[in-house]
Structure formats: C-alpha cells, structure tokens
C-alpha positions as CSV (number, residue, x, y, z in Angstrom):
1,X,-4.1,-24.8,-21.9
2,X,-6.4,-27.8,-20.8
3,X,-9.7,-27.8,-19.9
4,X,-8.7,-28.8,-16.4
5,X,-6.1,-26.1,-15.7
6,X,-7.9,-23.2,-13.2
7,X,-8.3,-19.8,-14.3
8,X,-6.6,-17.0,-12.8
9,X,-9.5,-14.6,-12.8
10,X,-8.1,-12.0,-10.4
11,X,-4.8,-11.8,-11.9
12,X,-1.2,-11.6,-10.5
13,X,0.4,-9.4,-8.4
14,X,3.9,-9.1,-6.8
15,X,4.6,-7.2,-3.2
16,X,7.6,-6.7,-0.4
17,X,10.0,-6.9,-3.1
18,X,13.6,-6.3,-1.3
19,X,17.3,-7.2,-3.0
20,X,17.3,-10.8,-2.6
21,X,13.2,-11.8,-2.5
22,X,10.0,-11.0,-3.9
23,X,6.2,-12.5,-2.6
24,X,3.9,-13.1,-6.1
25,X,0.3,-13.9,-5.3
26,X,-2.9,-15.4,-7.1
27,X,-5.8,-16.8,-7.0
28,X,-7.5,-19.8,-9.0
29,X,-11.2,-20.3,-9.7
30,X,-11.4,-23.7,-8.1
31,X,-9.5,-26.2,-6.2
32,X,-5.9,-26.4,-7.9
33,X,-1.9,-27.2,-8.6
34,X,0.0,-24.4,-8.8
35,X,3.3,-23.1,-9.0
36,X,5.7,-20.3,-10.1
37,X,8.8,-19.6,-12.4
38,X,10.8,-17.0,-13.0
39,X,13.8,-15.9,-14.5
40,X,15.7,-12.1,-15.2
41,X,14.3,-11.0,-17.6
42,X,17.2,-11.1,-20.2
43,X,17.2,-14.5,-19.8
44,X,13.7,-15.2,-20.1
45,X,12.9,-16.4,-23.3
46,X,16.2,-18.9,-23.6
47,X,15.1,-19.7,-20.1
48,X,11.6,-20.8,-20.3
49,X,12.1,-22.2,-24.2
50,X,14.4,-24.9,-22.4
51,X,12.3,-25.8,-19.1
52,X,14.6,-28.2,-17.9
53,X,17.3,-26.3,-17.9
54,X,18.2,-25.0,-14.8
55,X,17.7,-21.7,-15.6
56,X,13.9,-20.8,-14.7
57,X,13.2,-20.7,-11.0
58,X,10.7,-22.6,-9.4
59,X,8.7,-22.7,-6.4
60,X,7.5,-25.8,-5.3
61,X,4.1,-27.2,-6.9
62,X,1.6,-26.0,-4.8
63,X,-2.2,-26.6,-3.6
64,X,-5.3,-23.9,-3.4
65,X,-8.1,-24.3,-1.2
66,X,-11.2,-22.8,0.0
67,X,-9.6,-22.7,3.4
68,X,-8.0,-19.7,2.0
69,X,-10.7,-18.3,-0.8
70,X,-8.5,-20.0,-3.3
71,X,-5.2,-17.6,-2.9
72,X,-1.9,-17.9,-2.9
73,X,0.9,-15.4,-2.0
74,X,4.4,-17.6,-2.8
75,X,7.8,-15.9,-1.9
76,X,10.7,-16.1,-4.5
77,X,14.2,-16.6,-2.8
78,X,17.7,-16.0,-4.2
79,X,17.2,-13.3,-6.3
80,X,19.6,-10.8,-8.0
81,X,19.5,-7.2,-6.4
82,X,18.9,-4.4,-8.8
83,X,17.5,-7.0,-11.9
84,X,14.5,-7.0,-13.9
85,X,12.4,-10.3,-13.5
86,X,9.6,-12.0,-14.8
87,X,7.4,-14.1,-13.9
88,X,4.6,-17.1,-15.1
89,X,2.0,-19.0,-12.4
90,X,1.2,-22.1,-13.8
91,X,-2.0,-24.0,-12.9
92,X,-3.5,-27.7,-13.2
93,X,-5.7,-29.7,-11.9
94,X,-6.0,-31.5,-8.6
95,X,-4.8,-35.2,-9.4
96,X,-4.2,-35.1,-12.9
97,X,-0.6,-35.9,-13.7
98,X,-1.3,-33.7,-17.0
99,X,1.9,-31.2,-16.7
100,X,1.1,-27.7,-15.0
101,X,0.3,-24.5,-18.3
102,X,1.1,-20.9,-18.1
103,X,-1.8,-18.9,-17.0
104,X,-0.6,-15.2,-16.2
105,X,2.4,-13.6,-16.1
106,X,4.0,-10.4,-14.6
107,X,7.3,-8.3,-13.8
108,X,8.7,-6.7,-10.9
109,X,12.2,-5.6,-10.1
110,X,14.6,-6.2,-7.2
111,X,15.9,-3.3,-5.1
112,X,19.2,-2.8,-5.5
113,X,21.8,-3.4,-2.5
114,X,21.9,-0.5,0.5
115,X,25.2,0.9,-1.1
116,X,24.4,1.1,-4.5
117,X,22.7,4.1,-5.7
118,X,19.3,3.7,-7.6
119,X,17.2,6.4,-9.8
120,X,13.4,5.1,-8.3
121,X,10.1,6.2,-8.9
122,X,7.1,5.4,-7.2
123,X,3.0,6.2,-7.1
124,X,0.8,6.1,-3.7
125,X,-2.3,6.6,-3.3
126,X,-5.6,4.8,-1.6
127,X,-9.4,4.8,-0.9
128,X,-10.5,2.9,-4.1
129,X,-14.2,2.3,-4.3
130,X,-15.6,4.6,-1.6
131,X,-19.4,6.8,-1.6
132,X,-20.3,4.3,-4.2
133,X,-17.6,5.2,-6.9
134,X,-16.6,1.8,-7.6
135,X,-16.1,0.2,-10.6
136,X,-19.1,1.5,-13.0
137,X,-18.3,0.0,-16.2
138,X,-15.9,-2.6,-18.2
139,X,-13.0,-0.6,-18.6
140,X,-13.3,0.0,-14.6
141,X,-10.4,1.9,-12.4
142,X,-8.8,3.6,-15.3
143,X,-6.6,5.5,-13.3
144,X,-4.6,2.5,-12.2
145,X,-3.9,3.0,-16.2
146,X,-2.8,6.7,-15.7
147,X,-0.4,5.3,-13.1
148,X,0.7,2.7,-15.8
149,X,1.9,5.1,-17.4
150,X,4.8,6.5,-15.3
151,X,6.4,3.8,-15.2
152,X,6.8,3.0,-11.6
153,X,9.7,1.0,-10.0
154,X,6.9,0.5,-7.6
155,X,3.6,1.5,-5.6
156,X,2.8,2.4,-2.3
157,X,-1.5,1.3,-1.8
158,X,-2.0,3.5,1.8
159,X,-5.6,1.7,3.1
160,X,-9.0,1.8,1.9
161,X,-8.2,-0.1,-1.2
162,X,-12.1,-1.4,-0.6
163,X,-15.0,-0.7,1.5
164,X,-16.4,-2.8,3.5
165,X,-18.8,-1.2,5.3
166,X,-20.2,1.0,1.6
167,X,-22.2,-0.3,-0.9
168,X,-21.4,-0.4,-4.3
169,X,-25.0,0.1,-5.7
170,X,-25.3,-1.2,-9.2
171,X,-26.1,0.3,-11.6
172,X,-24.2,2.3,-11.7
173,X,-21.3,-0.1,-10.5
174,X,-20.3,-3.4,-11.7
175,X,-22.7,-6.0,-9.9
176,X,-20.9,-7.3,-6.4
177,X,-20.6,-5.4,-4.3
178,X,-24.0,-4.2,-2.9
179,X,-23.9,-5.3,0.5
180,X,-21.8,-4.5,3.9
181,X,-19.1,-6.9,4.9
182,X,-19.3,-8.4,8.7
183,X,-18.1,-11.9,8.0
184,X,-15.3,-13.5,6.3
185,X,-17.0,-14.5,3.4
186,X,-18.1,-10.9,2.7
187,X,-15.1,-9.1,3.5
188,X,-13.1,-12.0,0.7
189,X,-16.2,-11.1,-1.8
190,X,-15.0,-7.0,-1.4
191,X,-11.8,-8.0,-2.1
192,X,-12.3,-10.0,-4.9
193,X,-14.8,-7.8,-6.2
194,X,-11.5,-5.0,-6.2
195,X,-9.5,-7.3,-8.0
196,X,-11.4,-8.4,-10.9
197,X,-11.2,-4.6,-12.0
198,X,-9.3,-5.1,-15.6
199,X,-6.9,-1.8,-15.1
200,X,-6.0,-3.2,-11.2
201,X,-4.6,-6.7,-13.0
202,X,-3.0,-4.8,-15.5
203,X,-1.2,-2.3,-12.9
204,X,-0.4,-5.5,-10.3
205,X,1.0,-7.5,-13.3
206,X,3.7,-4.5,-14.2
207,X,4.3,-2.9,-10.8
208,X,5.4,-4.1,-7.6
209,X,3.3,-3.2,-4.3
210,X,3.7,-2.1,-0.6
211,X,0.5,-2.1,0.7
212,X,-0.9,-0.6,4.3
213,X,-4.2,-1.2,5.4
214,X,-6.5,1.7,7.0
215,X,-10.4,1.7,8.4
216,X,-12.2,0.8,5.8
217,X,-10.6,-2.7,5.5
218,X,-12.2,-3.7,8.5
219,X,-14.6,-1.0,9.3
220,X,-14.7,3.3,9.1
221,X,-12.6,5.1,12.1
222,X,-11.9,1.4,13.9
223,X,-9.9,1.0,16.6
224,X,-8.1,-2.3,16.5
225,X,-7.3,-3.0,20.3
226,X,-11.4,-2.6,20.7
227,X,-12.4,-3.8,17.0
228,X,-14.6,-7.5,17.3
229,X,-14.5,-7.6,13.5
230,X,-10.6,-6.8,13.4
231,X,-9.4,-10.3,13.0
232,X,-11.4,-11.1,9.6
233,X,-10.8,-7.8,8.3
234,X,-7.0,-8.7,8.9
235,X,-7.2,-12.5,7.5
236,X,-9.0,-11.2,4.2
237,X,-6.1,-8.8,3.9
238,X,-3.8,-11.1,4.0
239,X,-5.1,-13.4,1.8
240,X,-5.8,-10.6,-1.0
241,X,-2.9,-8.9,-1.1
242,X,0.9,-10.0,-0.8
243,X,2.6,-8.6,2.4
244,X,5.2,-10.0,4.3
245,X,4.8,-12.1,7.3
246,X,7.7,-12.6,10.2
247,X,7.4,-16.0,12.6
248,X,7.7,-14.1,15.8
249,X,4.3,-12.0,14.8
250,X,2.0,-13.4,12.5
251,X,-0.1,-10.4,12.6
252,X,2.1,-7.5,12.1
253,X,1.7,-5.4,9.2
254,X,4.1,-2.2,9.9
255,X,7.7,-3.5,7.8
256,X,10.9,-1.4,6.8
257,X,11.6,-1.6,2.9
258,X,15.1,-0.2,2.0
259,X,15.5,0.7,-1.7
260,X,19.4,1.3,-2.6
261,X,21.4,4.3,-1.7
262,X,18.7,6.4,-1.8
263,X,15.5,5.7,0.0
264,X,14.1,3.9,3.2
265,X,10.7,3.1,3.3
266,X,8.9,2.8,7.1
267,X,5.2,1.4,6.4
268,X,3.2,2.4,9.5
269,X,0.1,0.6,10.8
270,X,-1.8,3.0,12.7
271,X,-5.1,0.8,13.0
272,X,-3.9,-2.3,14.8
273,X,-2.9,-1.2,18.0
274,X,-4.4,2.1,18.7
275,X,-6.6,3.5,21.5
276,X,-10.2,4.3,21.2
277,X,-10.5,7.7,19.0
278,X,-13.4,8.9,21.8
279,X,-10.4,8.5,24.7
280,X,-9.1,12.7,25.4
281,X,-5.7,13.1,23.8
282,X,-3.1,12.8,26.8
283,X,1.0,11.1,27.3
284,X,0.4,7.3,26.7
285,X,-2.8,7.6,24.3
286,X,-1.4,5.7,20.9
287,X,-2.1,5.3,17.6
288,X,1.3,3.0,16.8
289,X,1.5,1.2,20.1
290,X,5.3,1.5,22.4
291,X,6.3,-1.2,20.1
292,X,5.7,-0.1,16.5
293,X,6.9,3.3,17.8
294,X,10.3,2.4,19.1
295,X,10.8,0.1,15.9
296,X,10.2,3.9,14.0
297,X,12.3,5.7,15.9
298,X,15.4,3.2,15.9
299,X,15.0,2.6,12.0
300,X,15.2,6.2,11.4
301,X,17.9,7.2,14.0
302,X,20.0,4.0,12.3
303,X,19.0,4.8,8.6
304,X,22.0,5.6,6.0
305,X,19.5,6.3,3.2
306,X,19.0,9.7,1.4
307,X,15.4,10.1,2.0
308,X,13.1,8.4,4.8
309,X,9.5,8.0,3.8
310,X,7.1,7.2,6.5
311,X,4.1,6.1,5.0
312,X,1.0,6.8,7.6
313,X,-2.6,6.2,6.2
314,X,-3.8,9.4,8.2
315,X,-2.7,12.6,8.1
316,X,-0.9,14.3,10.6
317,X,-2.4,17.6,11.2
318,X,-5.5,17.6,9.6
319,X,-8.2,16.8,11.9
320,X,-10.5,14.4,11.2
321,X,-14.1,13.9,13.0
322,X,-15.8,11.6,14.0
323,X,-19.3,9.7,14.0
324,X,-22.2,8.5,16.0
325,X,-20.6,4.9,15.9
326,X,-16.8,5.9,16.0
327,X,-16.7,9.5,17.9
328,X,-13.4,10.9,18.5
329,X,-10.7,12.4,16.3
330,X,-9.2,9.8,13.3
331,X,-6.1,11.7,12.6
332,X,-3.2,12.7,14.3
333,X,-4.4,16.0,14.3
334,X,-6.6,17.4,18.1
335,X,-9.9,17.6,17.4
336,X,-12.1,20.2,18.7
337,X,-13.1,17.9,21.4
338,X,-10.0,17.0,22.9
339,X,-9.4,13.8,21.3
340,X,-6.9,12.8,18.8
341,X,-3.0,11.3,19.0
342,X,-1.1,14.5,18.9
343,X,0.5,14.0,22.0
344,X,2.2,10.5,20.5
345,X,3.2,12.5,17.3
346,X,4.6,15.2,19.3
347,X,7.2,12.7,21.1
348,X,7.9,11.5,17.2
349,X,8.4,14.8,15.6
350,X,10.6,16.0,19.4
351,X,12.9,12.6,18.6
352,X,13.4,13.9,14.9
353,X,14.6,17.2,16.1
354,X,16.6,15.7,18.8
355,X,18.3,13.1,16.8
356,X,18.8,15.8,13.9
357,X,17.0,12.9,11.4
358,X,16.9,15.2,8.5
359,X,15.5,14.5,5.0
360,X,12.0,12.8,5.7
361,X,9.0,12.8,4.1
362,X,5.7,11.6,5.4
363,X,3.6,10.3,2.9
364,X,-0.7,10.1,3.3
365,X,-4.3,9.5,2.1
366,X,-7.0,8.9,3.7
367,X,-8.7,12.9,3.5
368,X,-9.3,12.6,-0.4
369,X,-8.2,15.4,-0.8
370,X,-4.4,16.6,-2.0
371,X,-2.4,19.2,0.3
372,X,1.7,19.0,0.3
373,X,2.9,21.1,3.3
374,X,6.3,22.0,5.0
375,X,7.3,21.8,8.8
376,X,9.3,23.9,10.8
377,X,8.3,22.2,13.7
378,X,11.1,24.2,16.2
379,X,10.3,27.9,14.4
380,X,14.1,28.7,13.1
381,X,13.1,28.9,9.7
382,X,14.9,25.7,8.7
383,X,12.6,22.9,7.0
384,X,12.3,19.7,9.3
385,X,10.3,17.3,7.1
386,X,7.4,17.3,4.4
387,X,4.7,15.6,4.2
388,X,2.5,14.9,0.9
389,X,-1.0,13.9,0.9
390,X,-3.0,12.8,-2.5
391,X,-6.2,11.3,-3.0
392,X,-8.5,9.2,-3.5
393,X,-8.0,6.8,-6.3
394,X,-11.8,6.3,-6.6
395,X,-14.0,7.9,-4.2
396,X,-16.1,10.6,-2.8
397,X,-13.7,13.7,-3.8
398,X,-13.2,16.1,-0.9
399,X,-12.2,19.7,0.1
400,X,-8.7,20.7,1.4
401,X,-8.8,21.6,5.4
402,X,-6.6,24.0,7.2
403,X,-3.8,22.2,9.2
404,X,-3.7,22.4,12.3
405,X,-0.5,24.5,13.6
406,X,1.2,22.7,16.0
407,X,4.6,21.6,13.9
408,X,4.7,24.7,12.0
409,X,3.0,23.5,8.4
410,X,3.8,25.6,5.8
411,X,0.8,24.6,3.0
412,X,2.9,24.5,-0.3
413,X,-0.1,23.3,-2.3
414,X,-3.6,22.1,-1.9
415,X,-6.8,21.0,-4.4
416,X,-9.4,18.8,-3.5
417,X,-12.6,17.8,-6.0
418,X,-11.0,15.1,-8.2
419,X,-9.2,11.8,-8.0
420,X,-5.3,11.4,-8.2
421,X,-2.4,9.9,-7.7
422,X,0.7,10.9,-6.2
423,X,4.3,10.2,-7.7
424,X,7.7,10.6,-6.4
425,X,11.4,10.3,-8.5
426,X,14.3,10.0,-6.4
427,X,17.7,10.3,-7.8
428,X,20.3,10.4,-5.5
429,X,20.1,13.6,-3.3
430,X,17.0,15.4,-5.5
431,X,13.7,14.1,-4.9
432,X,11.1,15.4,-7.7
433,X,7.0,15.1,-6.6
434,X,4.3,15.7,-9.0
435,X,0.3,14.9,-8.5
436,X,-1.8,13.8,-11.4
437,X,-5.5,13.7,-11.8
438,X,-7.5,10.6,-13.2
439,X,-7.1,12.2,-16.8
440,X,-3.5,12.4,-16.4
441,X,-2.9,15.6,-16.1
442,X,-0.2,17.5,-13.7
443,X,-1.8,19.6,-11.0
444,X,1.5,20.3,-9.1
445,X,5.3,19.7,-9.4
446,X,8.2,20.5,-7.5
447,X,11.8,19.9,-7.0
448,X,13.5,18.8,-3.4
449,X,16.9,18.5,-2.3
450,X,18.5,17.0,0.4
451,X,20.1,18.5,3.0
C-alpha cells in the first residue's frame, strides 16, 4: 500500500445481486481513485496473480467526492449465474499516476437462472441501534457474527438499520452518535456511524444484501407523501447502502429479486408513498400507493417460483400506535381509533384468494418482537400464507401482541424480550424457518411444504 492510497474505513458491501449482475459499494476516507475487480472465485488467484490477463473484471477507475460523503456503489455486469465471486476495491490517490492497491475485499454469489433449481438460505432481520442499544463496545453488533455463522446465500436488512431521530448516548455506546439527524450531514454521520461497527463489515464483506428502508431512516411513524425530511433521509440511504436504481424512477426503492427455481423475492416500500397514519382507515387510504400495489399483484399472479416472499417492514395484523407527533396506526393492522391500512391489505390478501397465489410468505420486523403466525384468511381450514416476524437486531426488546383477527392468524409461535435474527432454507418445495437469539441459540424451528 502507499501512503497516498485512501482507506476504506467502512468496509465493503455487495447488494441486488441477480444472475447476471451484482452492485459492490464503499467508501474512502478522502478524496480518491477507485475501482473494482473481480473474478469466480475458482479463478481468483491465477486471475489476479496475472493482472493483465484478461481474466479479472474491471470497472472503470473511478472518482470519490464529498458530493456524495465519499461513497461509491459500482455495479458488476456480465456475470455468471449460480457462481461464487470475489471481489477487491482498489484505491489511489487523486492525480498520482502511482498504480491503484488492494484495500478490501469480499464475496457474494450470483443467483442462479429462473429454471435452475437452487438450495438458498437467507437471514432478515432490522432495527439496529434503537432505545440507545447501539454499539457499546469494540467488538460492537456481535450478532451480525451469529448470522455469520449460517452461512447465508444472502440477507434481507427490513428498515431501521439506524436511528435517526435516537441518541446513542455514550457511554455506554461508541462515541457518534449522540445527537438527532435533521440534515444531510447528520443523517450520512448515522449511517456511517452503523458502518464502522467491526462485525457489520465483516457480515457485508461475506454476504450479499437486499435492503428495505422503514421510519427510522428518515424519522419514527413517517409518512412520505407528507414527510419535509423524506428526501435526505432517502439520499443518505442511497449513498450508504447498495440498492438498485431504474432510469424511469430514480427514487424507487420497492424491486423484485428472483432466486432460481425456488424463490421470488417482492421488497415492499411501505414508507414512500403512504397516507398520513392519523387519516380513518377507508377504500383508497394506501400504505404502497396504486402503483407499487399493482406492480405486487402482477409479479405474484405472473410468478413460476416455489415460494413468494413479500418482504413488508410492518407487520400486518399487529396494530401499532401511535404518538403525539405521528398519531394514527403504523401497521397494517386497525387501530383502536379507526386508523390503519387494513382496508388496502384486505384488497391484497382478496387478490391472493382470488388468483389462487398459493405458497407465500410475508416476511417482517419492525415490532421487536418474534411471532410466526398462519392465515386462513377465507375460514375453510386450508392455510393461505404465513407470515414470520423477528426482531430486533439491536434495540429496545419488546413483548409479543395479539393479532388482530381479520385474516384468520393462527399464532404458531411467539417470544419477545431478546434480540434475534430470523433464518430461512429453501430447497426446492420444503422451506425450513428457524429464529436465533444474539447468543446463537434456536428459540423455534419448523418445517413447510409447498402446496
């Protein structure tokens, strides 16, 4: 390394990895050259002992700036579907001719094609650094460790993934995070406060993301159609984490991941165009928006996959209150008030039944608390679709709720009081889910089959 190269002292991370593409991100320390190589990883080491070979892939050598806190998310084209790859970003300096040096590397592996079967597994879970529970110590978010330890193919992060509107009071937390985020410069400090957790780089070097926003990215129980602090929020996550981006909207987040044979992936953003919580539930009150919802409904009515997970950062039938400065339900759930989006999930879950979609699984955070439930949402004592909520990663634990009944929830398991993580292993037509506290540890397994 030279003295002039820039450090990469977030670390790596790779997200939206499909069959044929990838998105690797990084930041530097200062002003700098950057680029990326990568190769499967068989071919690694022959690759990148003989840089001129051909072999090694390259992005193009690339600038950092403070226009954008320094970060780069770069996508990797042509890739092999189903392959193992790794990766280096190399750094230099801005105008030395000095040739660029390896500063971190990472892995990730490409989806296999839509007809090929592939044995996955995958963690989810969110709300990291909430009620002050952020990183209190060197070894920091251990349980991103824990999660290491499965082996994922890759993660889904469901929202909160900081707080900017908490403080992170230290001590007992690692200094940098004491404050409330309300400008850009704040809300990129919370982020990069996140990722300078050692067990975070290690987990983002090794796995692959998808990663969902939810309030606490912009600000708690927010309503983007009515949020003034929305559009920093949403530029801070961009520039912190690597998520796709199409040409015709610059600022959508919801995407549709498929994953071999086997599993379709439908990440929901249920922040960006909703109504005011505080509006009375009714027809045409919307958490998705018309848009995002007939985008849902046509990738599930056209899906060939196995399983279908719909990724929602609230929960659908747990009702979730308000506050003095966001009143109204959060959840999809009514509230005791009248307010809530049940009537929008109720023309979702009537489309499922109509269409006969069978074999989905809604997946959830947000409550921080763990509850894995059943629907029979038409009473005739045939399964419709699950849904699995875990929680939090690192934050203030809480205490399972009732369901509300309107679809029929059968509760199959429920804890609260500890951080966790939530895994899934699909193989074929048998999906196996287990939840794991921070030490590890099962709390609850079971087997599902297809039907």
């Amino acid at each position: 390394m030279t003295s002039g190269g820039a450090l990469l002292a977030q670390g790596v991370a790779t997200g939206d990895v499909i069959s044929r593409s990838a998105l690797v991100w990084f930041r530097t320390d200062r002003p700098a050259r950057a680029q990326v190589v990568w190769a499967p990883e068989g071919e690694w080491t022959t690759a990148s002992r003989n840089a001129d070979s051909g072999r090694l892939g390259r992005s193009s050598v690339l600038s950092t700036s403070a226009e954008q806190d320094f970060t780069l998310t770069v996508p990797l084209e042509s890739l092999v579907p189903g392959t193992q790859y790794r990766y280096e970003v190399l750094t230099g300096a801005v105008g030395d001719e000095a040739p660029l040096q390896a500063r971190s590397a990472g892995r990730f592996k490409t989806a296999a094609l839509p007809d090929v079967p592939e044995q996955l597994t995958l963690v989810w879970g969110g709300d990291l650094g909430g009620q002050q529970q952020c990183r209190t110590d060197s070894a920091g978010y251990q349980i991103f460790d824990r999660m290491l330890r499965e082996t994922p193919t890759f993660a889904i992060l469901l929202g909160d993934l900081m707080y900017s509107d908490d403080r992170c009071p230290s001590p007992p937390n690692q200094p940098g995070s004491d404050f409330i985020a309300t400008t850009l410069p704040q809300y990129r400090a919370k982020h990069r406060y996140q990722r300078g957790d050692a067990a975070l780089q290690r987990f983002l070097a090794a796995v692959p993301v998808y990663v969902m926003w939810d309030d606490h990215e912009v600000r708690n129980n927010f309503a983007g159609l009515h949020e003034p602090l929305m559009p920093v929020g949403r530029r801070a996550l961009r520039e912190y984490w690597p998520i796709g981006m199409t040409s015709e909207d610059p600022h959508r987040l919801y995407r549709r991941i498929r994953r071999g044979a086997d599993l379709e992936l439908f990440l929901l953003d249920t922040r960006q165009y909703r109504h005011r919580n505080a509006e009375p539930d009714r027809p045409g009150k919307t958490m998705l928006g018309a848009e995002q919802r007939k985008w849902l409904l046509d990738g599930l009515m056209a899906s060939q996959a196995t399983w279908k997970l719909i990724a929602t950062s609230v929960p659908l039938s747990n009702p979730k209150p308000g506050t003095t400065e966001a009143p109204g339900n959060d959840s999809w759930a009514p509230g005791p008030d009248g307010t809530g989006f049940q009537s929008e999930l109720r023309m979702i879950v009537s489309a499922l039944l109509e269409r006969r979609i069978r074999n989905v699984i809604w997946l959830a955070t947000d409550v921080h608390f763990v509850q894995i439930r059943a629907y029979d949402a038409d009473r005739n004592g045939i399964t419709d679709f699950h849904e699995f909520i875990c929680g939090p990663l690192s934050a203030g634990p809480g205490l399972p709720t009732p369901p509300d009944p309107e679809f029929g929830p059968t509760v199959l398991y429920e804890a609260g009081g500890f951080s966790n993580f939530g895994k899934v292993s699909i193989d074929g037509t048998t999906l196996r889910l287990q939840i794991f506290d921070e030490a590890g540890g099962i709390r609850f397994e079971r087997t599902f089959l297809a039907s």
